[in-house]
C-alpha positions in Angstrom: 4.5 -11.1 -0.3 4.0 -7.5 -0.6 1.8 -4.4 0.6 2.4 -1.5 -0.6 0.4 1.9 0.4 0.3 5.1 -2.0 -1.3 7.9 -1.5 -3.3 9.7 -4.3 -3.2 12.8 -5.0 -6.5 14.7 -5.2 -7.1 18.1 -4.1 -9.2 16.7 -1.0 -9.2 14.3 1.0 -11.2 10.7 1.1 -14.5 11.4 2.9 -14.1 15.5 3.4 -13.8 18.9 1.9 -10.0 19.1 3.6 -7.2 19.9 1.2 -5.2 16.3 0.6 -1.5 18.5 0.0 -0.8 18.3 3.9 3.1 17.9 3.3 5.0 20.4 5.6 1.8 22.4 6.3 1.5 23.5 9.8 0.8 20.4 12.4 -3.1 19.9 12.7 -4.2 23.0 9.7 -5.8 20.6 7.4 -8.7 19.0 9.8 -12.7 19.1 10.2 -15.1 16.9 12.1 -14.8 14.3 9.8 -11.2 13.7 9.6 -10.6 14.1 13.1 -13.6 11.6 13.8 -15.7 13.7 16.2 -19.4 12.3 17.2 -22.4 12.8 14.6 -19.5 13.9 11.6 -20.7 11.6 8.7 -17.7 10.8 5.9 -18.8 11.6 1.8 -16.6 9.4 -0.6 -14.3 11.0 -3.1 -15.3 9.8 -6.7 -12.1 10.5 -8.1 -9.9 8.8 -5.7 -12.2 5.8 -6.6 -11.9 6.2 -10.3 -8.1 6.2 -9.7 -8.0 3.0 -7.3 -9.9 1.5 -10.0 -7.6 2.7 -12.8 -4.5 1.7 -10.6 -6.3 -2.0 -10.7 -7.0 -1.8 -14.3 -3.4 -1.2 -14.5 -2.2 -4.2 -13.0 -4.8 -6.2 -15.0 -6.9 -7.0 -11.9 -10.8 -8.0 -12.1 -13.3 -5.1 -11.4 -15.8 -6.0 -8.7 -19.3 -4.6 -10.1 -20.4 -4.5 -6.5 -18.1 -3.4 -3.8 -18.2 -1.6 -0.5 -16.5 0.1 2.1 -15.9 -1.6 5.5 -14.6 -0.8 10.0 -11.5 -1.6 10.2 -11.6 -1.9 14.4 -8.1 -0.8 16.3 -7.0 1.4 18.7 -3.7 3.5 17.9 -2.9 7.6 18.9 -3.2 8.4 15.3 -6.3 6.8 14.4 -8.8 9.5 15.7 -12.3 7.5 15.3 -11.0 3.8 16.4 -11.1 2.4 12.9 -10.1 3.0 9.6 -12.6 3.3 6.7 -11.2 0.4 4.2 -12.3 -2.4 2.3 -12.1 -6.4 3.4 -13.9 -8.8 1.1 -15.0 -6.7 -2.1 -12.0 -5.0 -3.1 -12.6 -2.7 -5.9 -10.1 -4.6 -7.7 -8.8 -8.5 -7.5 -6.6 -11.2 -8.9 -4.4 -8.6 -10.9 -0.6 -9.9 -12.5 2.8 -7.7 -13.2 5.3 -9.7 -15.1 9.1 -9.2 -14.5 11.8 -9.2 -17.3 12.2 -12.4 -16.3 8.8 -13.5 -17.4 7.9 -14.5 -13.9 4.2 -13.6 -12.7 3.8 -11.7 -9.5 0.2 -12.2 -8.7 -1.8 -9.1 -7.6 -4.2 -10.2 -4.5 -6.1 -7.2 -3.8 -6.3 -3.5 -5.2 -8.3 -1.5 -2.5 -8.9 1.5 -1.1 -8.9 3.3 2.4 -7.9 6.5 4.5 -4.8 7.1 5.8 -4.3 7.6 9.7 -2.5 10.5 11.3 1.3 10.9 11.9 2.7 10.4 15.3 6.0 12.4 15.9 8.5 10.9 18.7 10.5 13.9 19.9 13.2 13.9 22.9 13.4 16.9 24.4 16.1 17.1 27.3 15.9 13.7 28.3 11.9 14.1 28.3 10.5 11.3 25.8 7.4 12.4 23.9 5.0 11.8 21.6 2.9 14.1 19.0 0.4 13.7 16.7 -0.4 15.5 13.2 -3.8 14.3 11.7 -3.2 16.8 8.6 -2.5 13.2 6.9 -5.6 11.9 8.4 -8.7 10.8 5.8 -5.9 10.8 2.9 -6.6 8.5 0.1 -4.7 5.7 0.4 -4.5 2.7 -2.3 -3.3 -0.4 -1.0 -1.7 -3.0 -3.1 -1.7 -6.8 -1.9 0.2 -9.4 -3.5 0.8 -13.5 -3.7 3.4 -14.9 -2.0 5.2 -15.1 -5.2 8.9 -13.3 -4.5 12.2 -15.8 -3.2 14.5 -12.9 -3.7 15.0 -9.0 -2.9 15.8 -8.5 -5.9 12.5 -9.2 -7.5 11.2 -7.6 -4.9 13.0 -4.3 -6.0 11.9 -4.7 -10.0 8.3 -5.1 -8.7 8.2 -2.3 -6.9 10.1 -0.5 -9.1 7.7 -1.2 -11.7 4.5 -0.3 -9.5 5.9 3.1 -9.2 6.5 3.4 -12.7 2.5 2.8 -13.4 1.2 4.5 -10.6 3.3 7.5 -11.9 2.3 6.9 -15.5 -1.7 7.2 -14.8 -0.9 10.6 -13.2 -2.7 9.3 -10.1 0.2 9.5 -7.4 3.7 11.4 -7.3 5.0 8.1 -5.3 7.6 10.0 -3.9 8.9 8.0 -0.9 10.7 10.7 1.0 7.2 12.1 1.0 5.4 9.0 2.2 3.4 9.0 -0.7 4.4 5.5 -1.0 5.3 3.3 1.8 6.7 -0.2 1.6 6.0 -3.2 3.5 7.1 -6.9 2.8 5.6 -10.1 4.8 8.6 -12.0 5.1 8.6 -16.2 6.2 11.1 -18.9 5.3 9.7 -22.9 4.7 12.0 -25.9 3.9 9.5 -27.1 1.7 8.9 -24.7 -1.4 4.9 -25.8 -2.0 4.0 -25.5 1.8 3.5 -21.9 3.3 5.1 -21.1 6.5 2.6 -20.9 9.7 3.9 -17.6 10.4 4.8 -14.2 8.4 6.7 -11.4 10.1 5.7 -7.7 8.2 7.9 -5.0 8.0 6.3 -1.8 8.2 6.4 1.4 6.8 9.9 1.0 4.8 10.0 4.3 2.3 13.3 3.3 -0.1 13.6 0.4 -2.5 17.8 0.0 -0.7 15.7 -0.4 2.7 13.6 -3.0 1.4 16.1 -5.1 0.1 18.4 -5.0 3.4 15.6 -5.8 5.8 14.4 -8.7 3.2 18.1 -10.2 3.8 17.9 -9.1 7.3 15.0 -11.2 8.0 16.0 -14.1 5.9 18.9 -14.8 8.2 17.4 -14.0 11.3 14.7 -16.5 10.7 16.7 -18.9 9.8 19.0 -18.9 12.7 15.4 -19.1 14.4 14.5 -22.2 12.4 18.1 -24.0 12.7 17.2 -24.1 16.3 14.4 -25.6 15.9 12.1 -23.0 17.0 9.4 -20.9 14.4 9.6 -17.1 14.7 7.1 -15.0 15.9 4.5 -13.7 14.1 5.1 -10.0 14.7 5.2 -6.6 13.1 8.9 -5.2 12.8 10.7 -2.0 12.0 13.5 -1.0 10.2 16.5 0.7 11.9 18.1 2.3 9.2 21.0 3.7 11.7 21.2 0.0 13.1 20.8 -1.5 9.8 18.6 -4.5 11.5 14.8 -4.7 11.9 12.9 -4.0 15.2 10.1 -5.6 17.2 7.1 -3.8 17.4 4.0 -5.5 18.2 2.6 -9.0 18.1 0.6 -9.0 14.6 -2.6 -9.3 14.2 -5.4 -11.7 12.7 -7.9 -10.7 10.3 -10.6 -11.8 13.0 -8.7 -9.1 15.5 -10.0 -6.2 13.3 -13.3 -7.2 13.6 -14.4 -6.0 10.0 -18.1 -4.9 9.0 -19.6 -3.0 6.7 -19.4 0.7 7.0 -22.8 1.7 7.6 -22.4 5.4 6.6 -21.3 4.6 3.5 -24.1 3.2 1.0 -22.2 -0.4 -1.8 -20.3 1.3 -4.4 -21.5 -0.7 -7.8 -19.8 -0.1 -11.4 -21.6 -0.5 -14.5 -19.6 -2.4 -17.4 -19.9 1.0 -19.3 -18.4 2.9 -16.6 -15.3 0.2 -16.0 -14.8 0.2 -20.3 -14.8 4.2 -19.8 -12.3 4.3 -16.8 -10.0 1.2 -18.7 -10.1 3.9 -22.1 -8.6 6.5 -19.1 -5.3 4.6 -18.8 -2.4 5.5 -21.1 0.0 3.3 -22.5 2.1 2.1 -20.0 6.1 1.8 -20.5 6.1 -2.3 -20.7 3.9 -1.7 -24.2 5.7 1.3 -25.4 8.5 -0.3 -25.2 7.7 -3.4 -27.1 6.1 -0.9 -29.9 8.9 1.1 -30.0 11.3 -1.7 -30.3 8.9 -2.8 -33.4 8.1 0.7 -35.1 12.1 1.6 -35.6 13.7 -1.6 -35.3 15.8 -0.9 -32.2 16.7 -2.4 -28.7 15.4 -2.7 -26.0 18.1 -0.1 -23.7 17.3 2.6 -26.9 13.5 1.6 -26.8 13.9 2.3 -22.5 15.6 5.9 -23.0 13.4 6.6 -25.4 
């Protein structure tokens, strides 16, 4: 399966007044009490990034939830100022979304949600002298998070999917997705069975990969590492990795964690978020034809094929 993060791209950020276009901006310029998670600083919800999470799940044919909320997501990292993230757990604003591949194959769509993005730490060695430093410009960015099923066996559907998700998410206007940028960050969950109907016990996620080429070699990276795991008869450890582009292999970082381990409640500074079935028709009117229908009326309107229909 899949996660994928994109950031939005509204003028400010997800519960403050601070301007969301942090990229190259001087370290640390773009902060107030509520991004930077100071005592008695109380967070305000951005409409719009909402209306676009919800137009990104519209989008990928999910199920609006007409009552949803925001919830504590409870960890401690350098970059996460307040010691959780603001996100969403059991009432995503969208759920049980599809994208269909040109093969016809279904990729089910698990969650659509939406949350702030953490700060940027910056490792730096300096004459020997190993630091690290931390920017929270990005902090309190909006951040959509995509979930999928467990429904790829290959890279390569891997890299139409996500080729795809770019497309829409680029189509509504809602994100620039560019992954040099970080505006969209890839992360496959990556676990090998012998029996095709039975889920592993284990998943090992890559984090933070920003190019579709990256994705695909730690995918295959992963696939035979595990299996020379397996062949031994032992089960690989449940673990977030990295990829080492230089190395061209994937690197341990931390033992992952259970759902239980973020100790999830509801944010209490944040009042439910509910959706009338006006609003959701008036926000599902919002999204333009996307290029998987244009094409098809294209290819229907002037008789051609689909490569013409594509450049067209």
């Amino acid at each position: 399966g899949l996660e994928v993060h994109v950031e939005l791209k509204t003028k400010s950020k997800m519960f403050c007044r601070c301007s969301a276009d942090y990229f190259s901006k001087e370290p640390n310029s773009h902060t107030c009490p509520v991004c930077l998670g100071l005592p008695g600083a109380l967070p305000v919800p951005n409409r719009q990034a909402i209306e676009w999470c919800v137009m990104i799940a519209l989008a990928l044919n999910c199920d609006i939830n007409e009552f949803s909320k925001f919830d504590r997501k409870n960890y401690f990292y350098p970059d996460l100022p307040k010691g959780y993230q603001i996100s969403q757990f059991d009432l995503p604003f969208g759920k049980n979304g599809s994208i269909e591949l040109k093969s016809g194959k279904k990729i089910g769509i698990t969650r659509v949600h939406m949350e702030e993005d953490t700060g940027k730490l910056i490792h730096q060695d300096v004459a020997g002298v190993k630091t690290s430093l931390i920017d929270f410009n990005r902090s309190s960015v909006p951040l959509v998070e995509i979930v999928t099923e467990p429904d790829f066996h290959t890279a390569y559907d891997v890299i139409e999917y996500l080729q795809r998700l770019q497309q829409i998410v680029r189509y509504l206007d809602v994100s620039n997705a560019d992954m040099d940028k970080g505006d969209m960050r890839l992360e496959p969950n990556i676990s090998l069975s012998t029996d095709p109907s039975v889920l592993p016990h284990y998943k090992v996620e890559v984090k933070n990969i920003n190019s579709f080429r990256f994705v695909g070699k730690s995918i295959e990276f992963e696939l035979k590492r595990q299996e020379e795991i397996l062949e031994k008869g032992n089960t690989p450890v449940q673990e977030t990795r990295g990829w080492n582009e230089t190395k061209n292999e994937t690197v341990s970082q931390r033992i992952k964690e259970e759902a239980n381990d973020y100790r999830y409640f509801p944010e209490p500074d944040i009042p439910p978020i509910t959706f009338s079935k006006e609003e959701i028709i008036t926000l599902r009117d919002r999204v333009p034809e996307l290029q998987e229908k244009k094409i098809v009326r294209l290819m229907k309107l002037f008789e051609i094929a689909e490569y013409d229909a594509e450049i067209g």
